[in-house]
C-alpha positions in Angstrom: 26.6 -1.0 -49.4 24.7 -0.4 -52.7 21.6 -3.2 -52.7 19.5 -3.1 -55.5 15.6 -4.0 -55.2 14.9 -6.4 -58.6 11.1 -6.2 -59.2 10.3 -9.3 -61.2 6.8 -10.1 -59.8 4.5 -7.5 -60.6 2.8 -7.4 -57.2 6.4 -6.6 -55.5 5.6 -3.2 -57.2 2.8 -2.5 -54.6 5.1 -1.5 -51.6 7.4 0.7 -53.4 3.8 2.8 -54.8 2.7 2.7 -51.3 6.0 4.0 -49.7 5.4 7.3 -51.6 1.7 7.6 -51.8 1.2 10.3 -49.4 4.0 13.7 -48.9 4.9 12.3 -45.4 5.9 9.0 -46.5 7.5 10.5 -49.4 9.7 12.9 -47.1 10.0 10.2 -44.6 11.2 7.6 -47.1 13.6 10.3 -48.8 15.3 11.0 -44.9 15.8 7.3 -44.3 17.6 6.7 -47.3 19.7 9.9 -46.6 20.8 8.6 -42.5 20.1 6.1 -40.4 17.0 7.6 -38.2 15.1 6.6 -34.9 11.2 6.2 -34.6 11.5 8.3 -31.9 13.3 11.1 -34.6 10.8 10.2 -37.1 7.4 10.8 -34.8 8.7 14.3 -33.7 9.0 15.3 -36.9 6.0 13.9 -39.1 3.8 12.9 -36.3 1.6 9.3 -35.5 1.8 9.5 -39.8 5.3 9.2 -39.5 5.5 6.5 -37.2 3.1 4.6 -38.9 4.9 4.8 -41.9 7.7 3.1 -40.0 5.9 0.3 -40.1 4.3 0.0 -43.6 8.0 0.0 -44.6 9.4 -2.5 -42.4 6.5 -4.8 -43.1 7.2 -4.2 -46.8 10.8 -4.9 -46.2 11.9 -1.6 -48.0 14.0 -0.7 -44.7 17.1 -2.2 -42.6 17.2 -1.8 -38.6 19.8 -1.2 -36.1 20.1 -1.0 -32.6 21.6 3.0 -32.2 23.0 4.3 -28.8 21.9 7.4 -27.3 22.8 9.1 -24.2 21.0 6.8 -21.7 19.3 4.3 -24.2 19.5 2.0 -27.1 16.6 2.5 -29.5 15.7 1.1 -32.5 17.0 3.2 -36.3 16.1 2.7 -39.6 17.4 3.2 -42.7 16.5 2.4 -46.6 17.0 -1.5 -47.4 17.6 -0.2 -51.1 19.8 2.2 -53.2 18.2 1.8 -56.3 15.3 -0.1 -57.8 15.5 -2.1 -60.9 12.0 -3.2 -62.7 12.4 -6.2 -65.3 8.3 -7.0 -65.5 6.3 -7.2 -68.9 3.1 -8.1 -68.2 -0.5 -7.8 -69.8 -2.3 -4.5 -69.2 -5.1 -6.1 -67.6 -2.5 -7.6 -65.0 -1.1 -4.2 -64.0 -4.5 -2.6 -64.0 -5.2 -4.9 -61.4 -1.8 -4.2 -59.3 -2.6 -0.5 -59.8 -5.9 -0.5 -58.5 -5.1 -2.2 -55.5 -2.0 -0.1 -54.8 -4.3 3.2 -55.5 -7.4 2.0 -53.9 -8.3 4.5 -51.3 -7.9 3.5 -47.7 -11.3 3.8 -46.6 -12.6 1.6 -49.3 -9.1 -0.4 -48.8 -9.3 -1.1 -44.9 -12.8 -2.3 -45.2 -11.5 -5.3 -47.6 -8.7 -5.6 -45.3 -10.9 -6.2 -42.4 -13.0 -8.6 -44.3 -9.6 -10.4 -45.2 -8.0 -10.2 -41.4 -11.8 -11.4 -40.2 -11.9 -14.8 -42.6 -8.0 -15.3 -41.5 -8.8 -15.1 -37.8 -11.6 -17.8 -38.7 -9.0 -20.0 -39.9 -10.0 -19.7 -43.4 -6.4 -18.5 -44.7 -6.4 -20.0 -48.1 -5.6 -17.4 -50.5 -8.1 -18.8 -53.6 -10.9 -19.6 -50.9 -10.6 -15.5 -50.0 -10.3 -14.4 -53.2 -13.4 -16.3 -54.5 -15.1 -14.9 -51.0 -14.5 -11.5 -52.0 -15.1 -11.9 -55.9 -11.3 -10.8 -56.5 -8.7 -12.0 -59.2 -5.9 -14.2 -57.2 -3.4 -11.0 -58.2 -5.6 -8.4 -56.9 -6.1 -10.2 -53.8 -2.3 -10.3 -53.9 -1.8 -7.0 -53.8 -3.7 -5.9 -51.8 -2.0 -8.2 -49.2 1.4 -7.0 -50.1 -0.2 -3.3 -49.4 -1.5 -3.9 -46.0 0.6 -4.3 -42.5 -1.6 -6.4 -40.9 -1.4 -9.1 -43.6 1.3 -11.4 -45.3 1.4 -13.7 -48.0 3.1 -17.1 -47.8 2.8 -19.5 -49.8 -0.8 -20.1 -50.9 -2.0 -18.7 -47.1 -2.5 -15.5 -46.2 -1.4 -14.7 -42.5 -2.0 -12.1 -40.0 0.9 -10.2 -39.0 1.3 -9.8 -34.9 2.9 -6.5 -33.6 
């Protein structure tokens, strides 16, 4: 079945720049959307790197899962969610250089605001304006940078931590 991904909010455009920022997502990406594939497949072939990308795109929603039979076990497969993506966004530059920078940011300088995020959620302090103004963010970036990470999630006006 041919699903198109509509990218209306700007922010939604984070996950899909993420999904192919690195070569191993790229190639990992590119196989899932060619077969359905196991994490067990995925990790002998690209590694912990692969594995982990599993998981940035089932956070991001950008893949569908199946339970697959093997010999002597069922285990979990993935494929691509998506057949095609369609963009229908105009927004102001300064917007989009906001989205871009927190999609780019690099990850050490990414995971440290991530940590500071995850530690004022695990206070209890989950209010998505309260964090921005904490970390002296635009309510967008701070968007984004939640719809980059896979130990957060938006909802709502809240930001919540994301359990294994």
């Amino acid at each position: 079945m041919a699903r198109i991904k509509v990218i209306k909010d700007v922010t939604d455009f984070v996950p899909i720049l993420r999904a192919v920022s690195t070569q191993t997502k790229k190639e990992v990406f590119t196989e899932l959307a060619d077969d359905w594939k196991t994490s067990d497949e995925i990790e002998e072939k690209y590694g912990e790197e692969g594995k982990e990308a599993l998981k940035l795109f089932e956070k991001m929603k950008l893949v569908e899962t199946r339970w697959q039979h093997t010999d002597r076990e069922t285990k979990k497969a993935y494929h691509t969610y998506y057949s095609s993506v369609h963009i229908d966004a105009s927004v102001p530059v300064s917007e989009i250089s906001e989205v871009l920078y927190a999609a780019m940011l690099e990850d050490e300088k990414f995971v440290g605001i991530e940590d500071k995020i995850l530690e004022q959620v695990q206070k209890g302090e989950n209010f998505a304006k309260d964090i921005s103004e904490m970390l002296e963010v635009s309510p967008l970036t701070l968007k984004s940078m939640v719809k980059r990470s896979v130990k957060l999630d938006y909802r709502g006006h809240r930001i919540l931590e994301l359990k294994e």
